[in-house]
Each structure stands twice: as structure tokens, then as C-alpha cells.
C-alpha positions as CSV (number, residue, x, y, z in Angstrom):
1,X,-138.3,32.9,132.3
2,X,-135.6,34.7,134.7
3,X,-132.4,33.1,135.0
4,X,-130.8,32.5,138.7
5,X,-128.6,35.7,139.0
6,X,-126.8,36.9,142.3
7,X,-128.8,38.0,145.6
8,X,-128.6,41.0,147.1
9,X,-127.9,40.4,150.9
10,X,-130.2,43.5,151.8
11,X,-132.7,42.6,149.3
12,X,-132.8,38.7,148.8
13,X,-136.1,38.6,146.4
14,X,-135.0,41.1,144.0
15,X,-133.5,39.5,140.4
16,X,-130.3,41.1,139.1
17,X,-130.7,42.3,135.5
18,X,-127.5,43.1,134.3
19,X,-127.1,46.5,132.5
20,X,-130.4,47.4,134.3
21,X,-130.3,51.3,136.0
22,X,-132.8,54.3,135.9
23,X,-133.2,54.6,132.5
24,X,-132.8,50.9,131.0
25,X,-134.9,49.8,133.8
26,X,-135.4,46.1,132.7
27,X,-131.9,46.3,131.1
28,X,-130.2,46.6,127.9
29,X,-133.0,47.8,124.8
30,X,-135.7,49.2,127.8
31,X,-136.7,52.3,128.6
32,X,-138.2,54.1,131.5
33,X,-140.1,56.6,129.1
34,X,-144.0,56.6,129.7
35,X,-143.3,55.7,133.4
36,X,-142.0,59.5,134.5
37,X,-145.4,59.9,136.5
38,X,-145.4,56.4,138.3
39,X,-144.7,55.8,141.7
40,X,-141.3,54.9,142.8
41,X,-141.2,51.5,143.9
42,X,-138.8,48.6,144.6
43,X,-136.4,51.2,146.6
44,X,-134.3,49.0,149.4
45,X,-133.7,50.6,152.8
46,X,-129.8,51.7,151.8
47,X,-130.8,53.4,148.4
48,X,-133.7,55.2,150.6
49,X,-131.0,55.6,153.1
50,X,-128.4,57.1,150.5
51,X,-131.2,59.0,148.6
52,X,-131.7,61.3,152.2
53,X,-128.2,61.5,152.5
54,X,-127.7,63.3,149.1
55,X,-130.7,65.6,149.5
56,X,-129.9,66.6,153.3
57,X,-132.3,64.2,154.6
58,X,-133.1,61.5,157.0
59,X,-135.3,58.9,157.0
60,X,-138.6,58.5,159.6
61,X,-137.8,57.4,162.9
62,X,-140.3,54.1,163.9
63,X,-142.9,56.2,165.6
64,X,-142.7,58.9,163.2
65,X,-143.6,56.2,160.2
66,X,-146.1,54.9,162.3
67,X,-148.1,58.2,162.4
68,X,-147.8,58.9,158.9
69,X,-149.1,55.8,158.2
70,X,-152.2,56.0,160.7
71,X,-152.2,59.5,158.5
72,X,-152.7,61.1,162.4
73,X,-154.8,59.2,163.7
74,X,-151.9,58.1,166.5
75,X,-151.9,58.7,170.4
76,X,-152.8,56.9,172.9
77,X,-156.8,56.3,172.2
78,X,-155.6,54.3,168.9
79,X,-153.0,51.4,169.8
80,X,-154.0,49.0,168.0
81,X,-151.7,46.5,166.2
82,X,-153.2,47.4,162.9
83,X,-154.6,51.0,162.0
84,X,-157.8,49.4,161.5
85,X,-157.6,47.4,164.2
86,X,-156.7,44.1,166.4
87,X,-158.1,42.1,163.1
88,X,-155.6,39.6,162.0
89,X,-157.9,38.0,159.6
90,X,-156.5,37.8,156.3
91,X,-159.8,38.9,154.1
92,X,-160.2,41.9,156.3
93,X,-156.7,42.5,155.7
94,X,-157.3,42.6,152.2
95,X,-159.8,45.0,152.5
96,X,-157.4,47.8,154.4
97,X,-153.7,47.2,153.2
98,X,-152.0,46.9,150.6
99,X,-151.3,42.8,150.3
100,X,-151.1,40.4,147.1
101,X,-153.0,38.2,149.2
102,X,-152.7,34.6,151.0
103,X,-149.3,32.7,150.6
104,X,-145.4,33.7,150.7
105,X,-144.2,37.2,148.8
């Protein structure tokens, strides 16, 4: 079981590990080997924020997120609340996102 640790402001769902970075990812004794070709996930706005700043970056403005997540299919025949549409329902949700499902995250 995880212990209470200290939240992070920006990211208030997150557990502090201590001795956790890149390569002890879990902490002391772990290791990120085997995980080189995963996705990068659990990345907070300023580390994704930082990350552009130290590659001579910037991060998508709103609209240009919006069309890369419509992958193009953006303009003024598709405004729909969701790219698949004006369904709120949480099944067909399901179905066309990426969610854990019903309840709180």
C-alpha cells in the first residue's frame, strides 16, 4: 500500500516516491530497463513545458491540439464537442477515447 507523501500543487494525483527519477523510476532498487520503447506517460504540463524549452520548442497552441487530435479532420464542417461527435454518453465514450471508464480518476 502507498503511504500519504506530499502533493504536487500542479499535479495533485500523482504519489511522491522518494529517490524515484528516470532511471529508478519507482524508486530506490528499480529500473527503467525493458521499458526504453514505451510511451512516455505521466508528464505534467511544466516538465512538458520545460522539456520544449530545452530542445527549442513550444508547446501546441489550443487550436493547434485540437487539430492534431481530430488528426485533420478540423474546420468548420466538424465542430462538434467530441471528434466523434455531440455523444456524451459514457459507453460510446468508451468506445472512441481513451477513458478508464465510469467514476472519479
Amino acid at each position: 500500500k502507498l503511504h500519504e507523501h506530499d502533493a504536487d500543487p500542479e499535479a495533485e494525483h500523482w504519489v511522491a516516491v522518494d529517490g524515484a527519477y528516470w532511471r529508478e523510476p519507482e524508486g530506490p532498487g528499480s529500473s527503467y530497463k525493458f521499458r526504453e520503447h514505451h510511451p512516455v506517460v505521466h508528464v505534467s504540463h511544466r516538465d512538458a513545458a520545460e522539456y520544449c524549452k530545452w530542445v527549442g520548442k513550444r508547446l501546441p497552441g489550443e487550436w493547434e491540439w485540437e487539430a492534431a487530435a481530430r488528426a485533420g479532420h478540423f474546420g468548420p464542417k466538424n465542430r462538434t464537442l467530441f471528434v466523434w461527435g455531440e455523444e456524451s454518453d459514457v459507453e460510446i465514450a468508451k468506445k472512441n477515447a481513451n477513458l478508464w471508464g465510469n467514476g472519479k480518476f
